[in-house]
C-alpha positions in Angstrom: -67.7 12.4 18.5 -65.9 10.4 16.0 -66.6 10.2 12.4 -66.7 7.3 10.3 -68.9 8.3 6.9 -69.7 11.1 4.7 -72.9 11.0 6.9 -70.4 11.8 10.1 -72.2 8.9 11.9 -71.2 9.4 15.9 -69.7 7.5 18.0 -72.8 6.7 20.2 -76.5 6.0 19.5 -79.3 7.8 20.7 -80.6 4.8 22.8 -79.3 4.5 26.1 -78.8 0.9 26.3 -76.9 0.6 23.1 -74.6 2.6 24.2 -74.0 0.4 27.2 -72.8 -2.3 25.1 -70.7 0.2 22.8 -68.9 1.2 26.1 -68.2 -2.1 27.1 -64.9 -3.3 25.3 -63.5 0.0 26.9 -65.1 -0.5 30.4 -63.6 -4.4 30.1 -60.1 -2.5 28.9 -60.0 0.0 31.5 -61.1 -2.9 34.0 -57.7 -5.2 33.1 -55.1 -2.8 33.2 -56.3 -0.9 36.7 -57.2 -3.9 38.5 -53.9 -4.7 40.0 -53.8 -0.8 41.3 -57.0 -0.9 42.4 -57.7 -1.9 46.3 -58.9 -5.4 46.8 -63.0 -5.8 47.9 -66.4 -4.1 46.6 -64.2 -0.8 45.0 -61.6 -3.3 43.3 -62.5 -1.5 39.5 -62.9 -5.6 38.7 -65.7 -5.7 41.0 -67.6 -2.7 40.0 -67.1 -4.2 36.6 -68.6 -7.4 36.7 -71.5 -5.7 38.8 -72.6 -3.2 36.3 -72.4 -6.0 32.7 -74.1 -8.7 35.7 -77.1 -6.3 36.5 -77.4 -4.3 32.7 -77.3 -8.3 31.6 -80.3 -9.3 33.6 -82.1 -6.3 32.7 -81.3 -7.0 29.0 -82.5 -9.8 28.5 -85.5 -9.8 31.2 -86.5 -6.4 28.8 -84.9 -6.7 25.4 -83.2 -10.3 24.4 -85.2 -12.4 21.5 -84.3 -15.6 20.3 -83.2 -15.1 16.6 -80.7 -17.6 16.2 -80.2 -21.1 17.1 -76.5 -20.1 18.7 -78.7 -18.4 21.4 -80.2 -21.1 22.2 -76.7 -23.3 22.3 -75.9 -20.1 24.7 -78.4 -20.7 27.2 -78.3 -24.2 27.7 -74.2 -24.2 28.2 -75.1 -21.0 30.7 -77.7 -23.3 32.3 -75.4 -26.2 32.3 -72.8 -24.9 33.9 -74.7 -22.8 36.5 -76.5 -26.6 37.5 -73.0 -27.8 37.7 -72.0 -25.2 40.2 -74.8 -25.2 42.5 -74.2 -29.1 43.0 -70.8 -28.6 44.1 -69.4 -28.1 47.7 -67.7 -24.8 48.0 -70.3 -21.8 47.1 -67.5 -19.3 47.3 -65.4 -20.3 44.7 -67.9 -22.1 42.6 -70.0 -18.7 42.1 -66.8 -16.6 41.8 -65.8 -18.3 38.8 -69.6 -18.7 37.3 -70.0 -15.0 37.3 -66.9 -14.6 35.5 -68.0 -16.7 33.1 -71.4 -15.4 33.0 -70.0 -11.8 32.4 -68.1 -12.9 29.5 -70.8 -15.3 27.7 -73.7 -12.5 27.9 -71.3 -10.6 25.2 -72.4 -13.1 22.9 -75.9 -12.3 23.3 -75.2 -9.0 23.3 -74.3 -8.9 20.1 -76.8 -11.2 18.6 -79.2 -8.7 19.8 -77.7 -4.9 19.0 -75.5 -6.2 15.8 -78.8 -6.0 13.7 -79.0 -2.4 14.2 -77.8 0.3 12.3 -74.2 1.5 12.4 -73.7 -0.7 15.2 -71.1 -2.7 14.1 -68.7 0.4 13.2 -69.4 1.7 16.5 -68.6 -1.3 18.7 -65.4 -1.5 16.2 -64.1 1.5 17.4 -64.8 0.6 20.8 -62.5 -2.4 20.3 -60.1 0.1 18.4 -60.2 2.4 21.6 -59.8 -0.9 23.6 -56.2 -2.0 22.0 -55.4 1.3 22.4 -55.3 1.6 25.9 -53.6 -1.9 26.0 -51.1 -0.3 24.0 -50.8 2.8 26.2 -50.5 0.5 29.1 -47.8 -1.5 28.0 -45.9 1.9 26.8 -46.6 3.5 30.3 -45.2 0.2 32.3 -41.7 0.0 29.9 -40.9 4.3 30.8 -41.7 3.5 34.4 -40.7 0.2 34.3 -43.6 -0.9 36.3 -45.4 -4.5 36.0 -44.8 -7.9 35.4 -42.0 -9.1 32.4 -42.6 -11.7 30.3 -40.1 -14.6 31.6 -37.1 -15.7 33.7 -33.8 -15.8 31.8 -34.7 -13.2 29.7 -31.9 -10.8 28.8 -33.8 -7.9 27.9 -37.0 -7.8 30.2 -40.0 -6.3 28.6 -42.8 -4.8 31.1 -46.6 -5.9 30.4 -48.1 -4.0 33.1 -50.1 -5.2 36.5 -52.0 -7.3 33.6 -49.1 -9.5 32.3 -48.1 -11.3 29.4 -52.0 -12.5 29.4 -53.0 -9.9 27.9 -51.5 -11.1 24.4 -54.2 -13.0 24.3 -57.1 -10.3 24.3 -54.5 -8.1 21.8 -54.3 -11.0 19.5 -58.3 -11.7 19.2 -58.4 -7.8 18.6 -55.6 -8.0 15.6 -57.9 -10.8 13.8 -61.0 -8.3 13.9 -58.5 -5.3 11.8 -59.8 -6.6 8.0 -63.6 -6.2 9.2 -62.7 -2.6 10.5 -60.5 -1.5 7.8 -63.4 -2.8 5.2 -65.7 -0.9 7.7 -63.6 2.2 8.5 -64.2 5.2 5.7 -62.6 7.6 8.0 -58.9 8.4 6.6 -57.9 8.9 10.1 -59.6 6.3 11.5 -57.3 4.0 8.9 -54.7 5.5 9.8 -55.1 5.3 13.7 -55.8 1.3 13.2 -52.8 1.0 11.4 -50.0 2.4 14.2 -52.3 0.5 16.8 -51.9 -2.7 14.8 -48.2 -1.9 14.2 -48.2 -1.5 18.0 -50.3 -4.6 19.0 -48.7 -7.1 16.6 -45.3 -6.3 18.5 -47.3 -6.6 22.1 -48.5 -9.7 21.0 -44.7 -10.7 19.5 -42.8 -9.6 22.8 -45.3 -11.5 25.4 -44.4 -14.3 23.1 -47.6 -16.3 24.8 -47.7 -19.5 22.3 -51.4 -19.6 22.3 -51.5 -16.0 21.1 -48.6 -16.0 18.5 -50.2 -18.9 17.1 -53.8 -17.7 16.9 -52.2 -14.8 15.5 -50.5 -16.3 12.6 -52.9 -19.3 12.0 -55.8 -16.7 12.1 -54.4 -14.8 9.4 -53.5 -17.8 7.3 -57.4 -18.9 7.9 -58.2 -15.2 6.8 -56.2 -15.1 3.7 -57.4 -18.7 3.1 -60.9 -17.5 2.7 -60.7 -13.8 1.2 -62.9 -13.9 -1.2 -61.4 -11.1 -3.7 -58.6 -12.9 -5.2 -56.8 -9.3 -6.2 -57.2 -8.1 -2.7 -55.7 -11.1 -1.6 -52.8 -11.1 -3.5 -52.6 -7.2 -2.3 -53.1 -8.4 1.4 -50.6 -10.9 1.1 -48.0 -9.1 -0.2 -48.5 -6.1 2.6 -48.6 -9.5 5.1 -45.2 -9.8 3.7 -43.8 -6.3 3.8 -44.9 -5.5 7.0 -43.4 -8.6 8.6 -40.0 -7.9 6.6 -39.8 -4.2 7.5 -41.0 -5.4 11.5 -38.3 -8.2 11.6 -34.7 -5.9 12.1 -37.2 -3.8 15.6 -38.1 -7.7 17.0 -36.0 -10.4 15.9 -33.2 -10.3 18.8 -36.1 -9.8 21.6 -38.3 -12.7 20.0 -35.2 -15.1 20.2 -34.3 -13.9 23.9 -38.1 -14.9 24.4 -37.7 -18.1 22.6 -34.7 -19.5 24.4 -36.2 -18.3 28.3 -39.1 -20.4 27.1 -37.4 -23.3 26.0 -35.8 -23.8 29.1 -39.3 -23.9 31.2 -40.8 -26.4 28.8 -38.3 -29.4 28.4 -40.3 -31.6 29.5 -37.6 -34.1 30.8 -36.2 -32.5 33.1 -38.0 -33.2 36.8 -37.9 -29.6 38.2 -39.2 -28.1 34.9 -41.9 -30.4 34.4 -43.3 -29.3 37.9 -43.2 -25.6 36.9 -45.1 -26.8 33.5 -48.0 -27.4 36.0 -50.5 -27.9 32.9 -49.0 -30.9 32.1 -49.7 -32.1 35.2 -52.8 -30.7 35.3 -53.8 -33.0 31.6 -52.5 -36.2 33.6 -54.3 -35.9 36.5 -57.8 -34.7 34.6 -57.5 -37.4 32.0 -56.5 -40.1 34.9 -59.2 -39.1 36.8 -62.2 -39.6 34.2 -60.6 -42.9 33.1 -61.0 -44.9 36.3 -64.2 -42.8 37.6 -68.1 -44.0 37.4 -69.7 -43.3 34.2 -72.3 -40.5 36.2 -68.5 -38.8 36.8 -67.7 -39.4 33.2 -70.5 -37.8 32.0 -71.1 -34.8 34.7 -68.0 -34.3 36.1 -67.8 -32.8 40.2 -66.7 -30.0 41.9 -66.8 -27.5 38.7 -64.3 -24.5 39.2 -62.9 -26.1 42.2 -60.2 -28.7 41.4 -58.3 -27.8 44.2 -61.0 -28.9 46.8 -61.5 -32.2 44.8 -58.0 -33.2 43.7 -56.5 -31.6 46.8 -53.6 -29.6 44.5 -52.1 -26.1 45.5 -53.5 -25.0 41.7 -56.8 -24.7 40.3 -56.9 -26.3 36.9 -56.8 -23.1 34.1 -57.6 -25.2 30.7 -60.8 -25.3 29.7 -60.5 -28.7 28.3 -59.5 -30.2 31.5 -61.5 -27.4 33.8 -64.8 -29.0 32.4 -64.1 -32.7 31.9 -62.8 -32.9 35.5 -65.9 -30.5 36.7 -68.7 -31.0 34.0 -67.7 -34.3 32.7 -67.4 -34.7 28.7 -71.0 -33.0 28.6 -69.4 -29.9 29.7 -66.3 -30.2 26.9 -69.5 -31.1 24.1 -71.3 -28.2 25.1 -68.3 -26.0 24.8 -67.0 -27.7 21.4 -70.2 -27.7 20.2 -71.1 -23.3 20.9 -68.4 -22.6 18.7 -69.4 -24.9 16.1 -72.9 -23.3 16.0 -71.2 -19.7 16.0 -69.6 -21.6 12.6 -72.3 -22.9 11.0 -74.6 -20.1 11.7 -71.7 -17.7 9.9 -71.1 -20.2 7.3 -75.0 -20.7 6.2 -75.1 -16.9 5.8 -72.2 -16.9 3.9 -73.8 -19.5 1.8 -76.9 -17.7 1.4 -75.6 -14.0 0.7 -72.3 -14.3 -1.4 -71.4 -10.9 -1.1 -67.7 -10.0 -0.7 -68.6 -8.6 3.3 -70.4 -11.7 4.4 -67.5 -14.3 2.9 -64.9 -11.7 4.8 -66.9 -12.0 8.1 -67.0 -15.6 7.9 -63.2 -15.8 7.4 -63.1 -13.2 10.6 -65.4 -15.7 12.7 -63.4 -18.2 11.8 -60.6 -17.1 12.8 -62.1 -15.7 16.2 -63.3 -19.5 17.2 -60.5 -21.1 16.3 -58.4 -18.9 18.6 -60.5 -19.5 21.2 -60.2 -23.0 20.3 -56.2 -22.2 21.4 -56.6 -20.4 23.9 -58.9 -23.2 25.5 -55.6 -24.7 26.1 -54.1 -22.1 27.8 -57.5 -20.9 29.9 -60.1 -19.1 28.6 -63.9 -20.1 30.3 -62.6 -18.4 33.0 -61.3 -15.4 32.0 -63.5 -12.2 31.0 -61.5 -9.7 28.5 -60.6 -11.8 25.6 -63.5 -14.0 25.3 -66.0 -11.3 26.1 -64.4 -9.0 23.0 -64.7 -11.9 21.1 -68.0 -13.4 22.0 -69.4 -10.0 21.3 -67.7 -9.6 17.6 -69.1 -13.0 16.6 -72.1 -12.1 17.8 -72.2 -9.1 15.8 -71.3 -10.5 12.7 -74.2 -12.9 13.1 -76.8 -10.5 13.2 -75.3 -7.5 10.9 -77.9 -7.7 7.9 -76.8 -9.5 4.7 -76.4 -6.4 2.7 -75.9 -3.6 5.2 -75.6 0.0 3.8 -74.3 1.4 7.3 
């Protein structure tokens, strides 16, 4: 068991279903980096997966879940919404393949609403997450000595390996290196300091390397949001200048790799150039969306068709993967409100306990949860409703950070 106070709090709690939800970051984790090694069907470690967080969800909240918060509520109807969306579309298969994705990774959310009110809780799923970017680490060291996985881009002189997950995973390792200033206030464990630090060493140059613009930007913008709001002025003139120090002692290990990155990327973006502009399928994928809704009735403007299946409706090779698009297309600009409008109740329900308990934690958490939804704001342009692992850790943080007690002593 790990420690983490004087009072050698463990790692797990002494109820069973707690300790579901403590597990989960690592299951989710575990789930990413094995899934491309795993075979294909019902054993698939994906599959097993999204079974065990579909049924423990059902059971949670036909046996535990209360309405505390008005985000819940925001929760459930998009959950609704959605579902209503699928089940009036054409292909089943798809449609429900995609909804229980998306299911698996918005029941984090109420996850945390729920267990983040109890004691010790929020240390413990923090060193789930800890344990999480750990084994992304370990993964990305494992594929580099064996050279096995995916590399991050064509052109590149010095190919870096990212594992059977891919450079996607940048993503998830960036949402985790915005939670760090919530676990280092949290962490009073000298060893458990010191083990966040070498895994944040190691995940800021994952993140760097993948050189996914949605994740170096919620990166850097996260932290700039962060330092924005720290609410000790001392400690932010402290955490600026290690910002600083760290990025100048980092900068000799990454620079030569992060231009090689840079200049493979460049090439696949210019936008005027025909061939390139074709492999830049979300660009395409913006056109047609937007195109679509502008000359369609206003029932289509408003509800969209065909949710999760733009390949069936638009008759393209690709599925559309931004969320922006994915919804206006398939749940019309209801579906974008709803979405724009959860994380802006995550904000406000984070900001009005800010407001109401100005203790040094709460102002840090609200910097945190701001930071969290504004990645996720990113990412959303990039693909996120449909992926599980980075929204999931994050859902379930925020979540957390909502219901952790004003003035917790644990």
């Amino acid at each position: 068991m790990s420690s983490i106070s004087s009072k050698k709090i463990s790692f797990f709690s002494d109820k069973a279903d707690e300790n579901i939800v403590i597990l989960l970051p690592i299951l989710n984790a575990l789930a990413t980096v094995l899934v491309p090694y795993t075979p294909d069907g019902l054993i698939n470690i994906g599959m097993i997966r999204a079974f065990v967080i579909i049924v423990f969800g059902i059971y949670f909240l036909l046996n535990y879940f209360t309405i505390k918060f008005n985000v819940a509520v925001v929760t459930f109807i998009f959950l609704f919404y959605i579902l209503f969306c699928v089940i009036v579309g054409k292909d089943y298969l798809v449609g429900f393949n995609v909804y229980f994705k998306f299911f698996v990774a918005t029941i984090h959310i109420l996850l945390g609403l729920h267990y983040g009110s109890r004691p010790f809780f929020m240390r413990r799923i923090s060193i789930g997450i800890l344990i999480m970017l750990g084994i992304y680490v370990l993964d990305f060291i494992i594929s580099n000595i064996f050279n096995v996985g995916s590399t991050s881009y064509k052109g590149v002189e010095n190919e870096i390996n990212f594992g059977g997950s891919g450079v996607n995973l940048a993503k998830c390792v960036s949402a985790i290196l915005l939670m760090v200033p919530i676990m280092f206030y949290d962490f009073k464990s000298t060893l458990l300091k010191r083990i966040l630090i070498v895994l944040t060493i190691a995940g800021v140059i994952h993140v760097l390397f993948a050189f996914k613009r949605s994740g170096v930007t919620s990166l850097f913008l996260g932290y700039f949001i962060i330092l924005l709001f720290y609410p000790n002025p001392l400690k932010k003139i402290q955490f600026s200048i290690r910002v600083l120090v760290f990025a100048l002692l980092l900068t000799p290990f990454v620079y030569e790799q992060i231009i090689d990155n840079y200049q493979a990327r460049e090439k696949a973006i210019r936008l005027d150039d025909q061939e390139n502009l074709e492999d830049q399928a979300r660009y395409v994928e913006y056109q047609m969306g937007i195109n679509e809704w502008q000359r369609q009735s206003w029932d289509y403007k408003l509800f969209g068709a065909e949710l999760f299946n733009s390949r069936l409706y638009f008759r393209t090779r690709r599925t559309f993967h931004t969320d922006y698009m994915t919804l206006l297309a398939g749940a019309g600009i209801t579906g974008v409100f709803l979405l724009l409008f959860h994380y802006y109740s995550m904000i406000k329900t984070l900001w009005q306990k800010n407001i109401q308990f100005r203790t040094e934690l709460n102002q840090l958490q609200f910097a945190v949860g701001l930071a969290l939804v504004v990645s996720m704001v990113l990412y959303g342009f990039s693909g996120l409703v449909q992926a599980i692992e980075p929204r999931a850790t994050i859902l379930l943080f925020i979540g957390a950070l909502i219901a952790r007690p004003a003035f917790p002593n644990t």
